[in-house]
N, C-alpha and C positions, 0 to 999 in steps of 0.2 A: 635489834639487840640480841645477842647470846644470850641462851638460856643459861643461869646459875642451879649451882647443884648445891646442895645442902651438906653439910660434914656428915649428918644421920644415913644419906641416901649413900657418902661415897664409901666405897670397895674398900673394908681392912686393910693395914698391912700387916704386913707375916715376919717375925723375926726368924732368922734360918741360922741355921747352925751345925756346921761338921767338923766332923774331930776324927784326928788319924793320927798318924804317927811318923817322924821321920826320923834317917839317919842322915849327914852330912847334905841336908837341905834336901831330900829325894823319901820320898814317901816309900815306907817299910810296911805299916799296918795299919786297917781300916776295920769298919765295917762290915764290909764283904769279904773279908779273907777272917776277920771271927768269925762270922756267920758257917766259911767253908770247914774253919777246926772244931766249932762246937757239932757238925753235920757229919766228920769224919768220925771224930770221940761218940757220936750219942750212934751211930751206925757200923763202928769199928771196921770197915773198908773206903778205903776211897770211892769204888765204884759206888758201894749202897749210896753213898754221899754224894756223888755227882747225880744217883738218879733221885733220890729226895729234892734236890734243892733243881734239878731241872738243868742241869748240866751236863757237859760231858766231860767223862775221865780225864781228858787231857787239858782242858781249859781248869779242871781244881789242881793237877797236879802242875803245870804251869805256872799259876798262879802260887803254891805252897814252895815250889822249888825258886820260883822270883824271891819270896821273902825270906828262904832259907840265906840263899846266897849274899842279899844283901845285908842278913843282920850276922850271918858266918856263924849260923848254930843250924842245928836238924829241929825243925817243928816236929814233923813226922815221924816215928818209929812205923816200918812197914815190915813184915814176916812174909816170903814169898813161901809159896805152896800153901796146903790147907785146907781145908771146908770151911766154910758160913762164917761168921762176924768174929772179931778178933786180930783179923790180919794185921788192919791199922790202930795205932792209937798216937794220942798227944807224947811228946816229951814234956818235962814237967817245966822248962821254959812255956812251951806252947801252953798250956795249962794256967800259967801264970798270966802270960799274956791277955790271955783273952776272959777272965777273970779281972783281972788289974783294968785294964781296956772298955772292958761294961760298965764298971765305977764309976771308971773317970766320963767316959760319953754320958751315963745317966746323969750324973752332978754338974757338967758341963751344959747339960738340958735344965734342968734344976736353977742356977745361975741364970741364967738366960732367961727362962719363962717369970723367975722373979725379978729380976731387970728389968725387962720389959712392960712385966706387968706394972711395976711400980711408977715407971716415966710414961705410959701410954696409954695404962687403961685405967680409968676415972670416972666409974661413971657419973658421977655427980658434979666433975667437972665437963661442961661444953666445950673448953676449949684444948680439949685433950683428943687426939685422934682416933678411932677405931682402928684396933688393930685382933691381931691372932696369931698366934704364938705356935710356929709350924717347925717339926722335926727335919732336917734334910739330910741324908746320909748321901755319899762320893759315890760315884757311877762303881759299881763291882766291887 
C-alpha cells in the first residue's frame, strides 16, 4: 500500500499575486519599470540608475521609452550636457504613477493576504489547508 501523508506534513500553498497595468489589453506599467523611475528620481541620471539597479543604460531607457510611447506622454525629463545628478528627473505623470502604482500593489497585497488568510488559515480548524501568503512581481 502507498504511503499516506498527513495535511500537517504537506507543503503550504502560496497565494501569488501581480499587479500591473494596461492600456488597450497590452501591459504599460509594472513593477519593474516603478522600480527603474523611483532609481532614475532618487539618482537623477539614468546612467546612475541603470548602475544602481544592475543594468544597463540602454535596457532602462528601453524599457522607459517602451512605456513612454505606449501611454503617448514623456515619463522622463532628460537635460543633455552637464555634471553629476540632475540630468534626469520624473515628469509629474511619472511621479503620479509610481506613487499611485505602490498604493494600489500594496492594498492589492493587503486584500489577498486577508483573503486568503481568512479561507485557508485556521489554525484551530484541521480541516483547513496550510498555506503562505507569497508576493510575486512580473519578470522586469
Amino acid at each position: 500500500m502507498g504511503s499516506r501523508r498527513s495535511r500537517t506534513s504537506a507543503k503550504p500553498m502560496k497565494a501569488r499575486v501581480k499587479v500591473w497595468l494596461e492600456m488597450d489589453g497590452e501591459y504599460v506599467f509594472g513593477f519593474g519599470l516603478s522600480e527603474i523611475l523611483k532609481a532614475v528620481d532618487a539618482a537623477g541620471s539614468m546612467k546612475a540608475a541603470a548602475d544602481r539597479l544592475g543594468k544597463s543604460y540602454r535596457y532602462l531607457w528601453g524599457r522607459i521609452k517602451e512605456a513612454e510611447t505606449a501611454m503617448g506622454a514623456p515619463l522622463v525629463e532628460t537635460r543633455v550636457g552637464g555634471r553629476g545628478p540632475g540630468r534626469s528627473s520624473l515628469t509629474e505623470l511619472a511621479s503620479r504613477l509610481v506613487t499611485d502604482y505602490d498604493a494600489l500593489r500594496r492594498r492589492a497585497f493587503e486584500v489577498v493576504e486577508q483573503e486568503f488568510s481568512s479561507r485557508f488559515e485556521a489554525p484551530s480548524d484541521a480541516s483547513r489547508l496550510p498555506v503562505v501568503v507569497k508576493h510575486c512581481e512580473p519578470d522586469g
